[in-house]
C-alpha positions as CSV (number, residue, x, y, z in Angstrom):
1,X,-21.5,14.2,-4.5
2,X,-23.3,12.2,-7.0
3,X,-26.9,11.8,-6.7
4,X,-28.5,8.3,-6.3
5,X,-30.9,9.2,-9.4
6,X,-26.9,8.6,-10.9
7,X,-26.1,5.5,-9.2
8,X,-26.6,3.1,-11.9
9,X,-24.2,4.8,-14.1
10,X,-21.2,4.4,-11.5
11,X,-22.4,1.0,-10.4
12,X,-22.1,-0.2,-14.3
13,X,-18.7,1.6,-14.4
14,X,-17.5,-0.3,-11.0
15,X,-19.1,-3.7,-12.1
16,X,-16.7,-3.9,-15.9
17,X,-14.3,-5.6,-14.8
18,X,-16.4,-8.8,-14.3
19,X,-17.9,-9.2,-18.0
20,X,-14.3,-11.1,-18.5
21,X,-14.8,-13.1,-15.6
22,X,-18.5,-14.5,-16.2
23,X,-18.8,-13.7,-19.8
24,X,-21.1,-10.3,-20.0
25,X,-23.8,-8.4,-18.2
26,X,-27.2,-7.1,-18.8
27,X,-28.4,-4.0,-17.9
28,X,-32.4,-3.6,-16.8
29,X,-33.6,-0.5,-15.8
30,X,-36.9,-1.1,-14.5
31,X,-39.2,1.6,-12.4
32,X,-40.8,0.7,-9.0
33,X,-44.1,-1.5,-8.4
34,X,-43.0,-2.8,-11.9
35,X,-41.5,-6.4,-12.6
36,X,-38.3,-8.5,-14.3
37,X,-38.0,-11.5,-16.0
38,X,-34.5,-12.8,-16.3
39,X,-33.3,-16.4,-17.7
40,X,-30.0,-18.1,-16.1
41,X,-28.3,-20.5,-18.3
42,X,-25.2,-22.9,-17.1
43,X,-21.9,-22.2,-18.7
44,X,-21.5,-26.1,-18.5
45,X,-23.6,-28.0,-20.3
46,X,-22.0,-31.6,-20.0
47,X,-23.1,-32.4,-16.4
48,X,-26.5,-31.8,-14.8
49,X,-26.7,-29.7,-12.0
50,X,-28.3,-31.0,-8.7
51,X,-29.1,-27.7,-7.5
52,X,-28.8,-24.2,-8.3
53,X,-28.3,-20.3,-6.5
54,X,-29.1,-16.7,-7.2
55,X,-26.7,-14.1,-5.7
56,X,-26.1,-10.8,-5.4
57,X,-23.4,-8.7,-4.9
58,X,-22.2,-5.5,-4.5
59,X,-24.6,-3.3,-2.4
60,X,-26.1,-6.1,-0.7
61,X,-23.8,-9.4,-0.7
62,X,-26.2,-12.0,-0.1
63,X,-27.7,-15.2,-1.5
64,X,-31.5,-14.8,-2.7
65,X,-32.8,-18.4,-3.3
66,X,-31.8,-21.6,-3.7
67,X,-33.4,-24.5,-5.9
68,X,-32.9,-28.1,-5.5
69,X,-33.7,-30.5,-7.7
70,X,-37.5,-31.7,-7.0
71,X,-37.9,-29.0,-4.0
72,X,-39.5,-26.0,-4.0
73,X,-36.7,-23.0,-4.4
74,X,-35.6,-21.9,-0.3
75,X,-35.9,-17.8,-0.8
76,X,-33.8,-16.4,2.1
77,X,-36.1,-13.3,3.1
78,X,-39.9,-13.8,3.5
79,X,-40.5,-10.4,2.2
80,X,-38.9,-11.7,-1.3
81,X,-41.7,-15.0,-1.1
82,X,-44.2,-13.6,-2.4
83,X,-42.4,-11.5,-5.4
84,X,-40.4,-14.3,-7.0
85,X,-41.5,-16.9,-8.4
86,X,-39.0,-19.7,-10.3
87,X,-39.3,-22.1,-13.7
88,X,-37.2,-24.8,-12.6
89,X,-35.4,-26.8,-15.6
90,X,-31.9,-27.4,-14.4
91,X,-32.5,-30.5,-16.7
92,X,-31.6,-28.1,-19.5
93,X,-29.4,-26.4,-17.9
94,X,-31.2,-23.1,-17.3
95,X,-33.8,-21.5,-14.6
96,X,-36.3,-19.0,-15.4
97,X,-37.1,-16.3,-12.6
98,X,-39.6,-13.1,-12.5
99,X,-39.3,-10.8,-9.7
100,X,-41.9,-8.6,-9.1
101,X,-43.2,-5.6,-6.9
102,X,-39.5,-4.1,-7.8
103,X,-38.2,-1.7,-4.7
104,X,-35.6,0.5,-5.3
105,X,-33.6,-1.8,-2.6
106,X,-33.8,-4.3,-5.3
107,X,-31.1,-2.6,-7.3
108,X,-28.2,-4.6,-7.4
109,X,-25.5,-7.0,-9.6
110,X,-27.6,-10.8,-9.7
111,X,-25.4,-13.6,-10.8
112,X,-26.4,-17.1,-11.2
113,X,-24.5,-20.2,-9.7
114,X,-25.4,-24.2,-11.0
115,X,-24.1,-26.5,-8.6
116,X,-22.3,-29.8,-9.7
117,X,-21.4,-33.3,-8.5
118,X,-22.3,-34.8,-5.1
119,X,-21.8,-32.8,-1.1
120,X,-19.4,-32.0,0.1
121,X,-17.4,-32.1,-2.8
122,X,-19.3,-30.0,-5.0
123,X,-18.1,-27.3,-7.4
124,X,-19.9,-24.3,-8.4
125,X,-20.6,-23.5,-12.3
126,X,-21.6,-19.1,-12.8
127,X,-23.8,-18.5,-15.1
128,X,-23.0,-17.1,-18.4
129,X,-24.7,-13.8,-17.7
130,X,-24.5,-11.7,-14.9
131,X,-28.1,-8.9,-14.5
132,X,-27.5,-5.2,-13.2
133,X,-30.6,-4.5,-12.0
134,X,-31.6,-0.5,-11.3
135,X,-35.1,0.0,-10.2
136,X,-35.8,3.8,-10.6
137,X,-37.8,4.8,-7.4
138,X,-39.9,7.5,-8.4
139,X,-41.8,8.1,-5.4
140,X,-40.8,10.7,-2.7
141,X,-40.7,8.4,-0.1
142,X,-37.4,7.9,2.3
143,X,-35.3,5.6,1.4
144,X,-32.7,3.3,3.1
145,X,-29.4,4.4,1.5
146,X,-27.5,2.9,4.1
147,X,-26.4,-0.1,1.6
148,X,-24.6,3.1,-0.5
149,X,-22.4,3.8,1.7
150,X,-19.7,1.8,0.5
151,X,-20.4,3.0,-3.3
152,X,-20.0,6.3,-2.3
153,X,-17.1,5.6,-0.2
154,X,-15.6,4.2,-3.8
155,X,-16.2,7.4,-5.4
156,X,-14.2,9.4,-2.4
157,X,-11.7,7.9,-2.6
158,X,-10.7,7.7,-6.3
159,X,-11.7,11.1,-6.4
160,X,-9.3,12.1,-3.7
161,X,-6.6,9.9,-5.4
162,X,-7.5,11.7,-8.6
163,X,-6.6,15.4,-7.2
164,X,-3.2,14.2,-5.1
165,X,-2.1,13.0,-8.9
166,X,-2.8,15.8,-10.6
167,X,-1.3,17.9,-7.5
168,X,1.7,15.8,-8.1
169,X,1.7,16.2,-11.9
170,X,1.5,20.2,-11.9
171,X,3.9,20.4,-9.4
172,X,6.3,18.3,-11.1
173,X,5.7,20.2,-14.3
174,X,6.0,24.0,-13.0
175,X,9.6,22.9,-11.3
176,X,11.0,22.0,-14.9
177,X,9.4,25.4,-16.1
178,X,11.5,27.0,-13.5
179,X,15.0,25.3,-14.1
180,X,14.6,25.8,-18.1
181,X,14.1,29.8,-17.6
182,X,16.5,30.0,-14.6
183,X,18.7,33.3,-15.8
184,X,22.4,33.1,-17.2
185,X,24.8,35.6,-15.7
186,X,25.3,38.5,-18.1
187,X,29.3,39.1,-20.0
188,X,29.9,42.1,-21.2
189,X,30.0,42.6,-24.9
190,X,33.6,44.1,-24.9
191,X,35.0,42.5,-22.1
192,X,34.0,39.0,-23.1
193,X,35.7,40.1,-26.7
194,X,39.1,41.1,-24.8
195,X,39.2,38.6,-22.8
196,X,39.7,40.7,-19.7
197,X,37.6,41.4,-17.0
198,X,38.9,44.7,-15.1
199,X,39.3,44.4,-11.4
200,X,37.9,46.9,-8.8
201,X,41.0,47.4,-7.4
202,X,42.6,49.2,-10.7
203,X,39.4,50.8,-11.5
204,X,40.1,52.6,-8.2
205,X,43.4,52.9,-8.7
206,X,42.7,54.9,-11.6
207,X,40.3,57.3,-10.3
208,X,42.4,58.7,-7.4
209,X,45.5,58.9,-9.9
210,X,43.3,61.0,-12.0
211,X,42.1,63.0,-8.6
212,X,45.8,63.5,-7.6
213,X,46.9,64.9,-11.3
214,X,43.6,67.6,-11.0
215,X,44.5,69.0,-7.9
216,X,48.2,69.4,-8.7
217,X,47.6,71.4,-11.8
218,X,45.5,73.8,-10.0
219,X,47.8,74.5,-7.1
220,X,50.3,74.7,-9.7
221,X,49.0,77.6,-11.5
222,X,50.8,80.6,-9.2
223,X,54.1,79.2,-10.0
224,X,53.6,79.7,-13.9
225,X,51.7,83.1,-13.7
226,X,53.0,85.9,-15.9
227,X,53.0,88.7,-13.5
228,X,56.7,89.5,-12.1
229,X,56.7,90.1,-8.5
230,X,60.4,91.5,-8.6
231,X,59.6,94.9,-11.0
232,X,57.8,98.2,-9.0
């Protein structure tokens, strides 16, 4: 099983597939107690946003905060209050943030989301960078890995997926070993030459004729003896 220390590795590996979809990702590694400063810019920058959203995903699927235009930002939990703290200039398209007092419960994928047009018919804009954010917890202290379940459920599976296919694959492979070496039946040299394979039948044949001829010359032997019975 991998350890958590590891985490960030197969999170960055699971979370590829989106630098297509939003453009690219930055990795922070950050340690706890310490803090982050990320910057989210709009990828459109013909429209002004009315309001804007950070997000995370992956371990936790959640919203974080949301900023309106001439509001203070809404954050969601009122432990996160007092640890983030928000530039606003959706005028220009972008919004600073700094997150401090970093837990490692704070790792996650962050993506950004600009809000267009007027409710209800509003679209959504992501950001052009998405943050993967690992916060090394250096302490001894328990930890709630509860949110890793489903990572780890990730890795089980693939990893079970990975040995049925290479189950499959030797298997496969040592049954087309076996059909190339699979023995020819064996001609004689001579017979194979003639053309002629003898039967058991005449091979037995043979033998008793032979048998037959043995035992007639021996009880012949009397009958041509050169002692004469008839002189005294």
């Amino acid at each position: 099983m991998f350890g958590f220390k590891y985490a960030h590795v197969v999170l960055l590996f699971l979370i590829t597939p989106s630098v297509t979809a939003h453009g690219g990702i930055v990795y922070i590694h950050r340690v706890r107690n310490s803090s982050i400063d990320i910057s989210c810019e709009s990828a459109n920058q013909e429209e002004k946003p009315f309001a804007f959203s950070l997000k995370r995903r992956l371990l936790q699927s959640r919203r974080v905060l949301y900023l309106s235009k001439d509001f203070p930002p809404f954050i969601d939990k009122s432990d996160d209050k007092d640890r983030i703290t928000v530039r606003n200039e959706l005028d220009s398209h972008t919004v600073h943030l700094t997150i401090s007092n970093l837990e490692g419960q704070d790792t996650d994928v962050y993506h950004c989301e600009f809000h267009y047009g007027d409710l209800p018919y509003d679209k959504n804009i992501p950001g052009k960078m998405e943050f993967f954010i690992y916060v090394e917890n250096l302490s001894h202290e328990s930890c709630n890995c509860s949110s890793y379940l489903p990572l780890m459920y990730v890795i089980s599976g693939g990893a079970c997926l990975m040995i049925v296919l290479v189950f499959a694959l030797t298997m496969a492979y040592c049954c087309k070993c076996l059909n190339r070496r699979k023995p020819q039946p064996v001609v004689p040299v001579y017979e194979d030459m003639a053309g002629v394979r003898p039967t058991k039948g005449k091979a037995t044949r043979c033998h008793t004729d032979i048998s037959k001829l043995e035992e007639a010359n021996s009880s012949g032997a009397p009958l041509f003896s050169n002692e004469n019975h008839y002189v005294n």
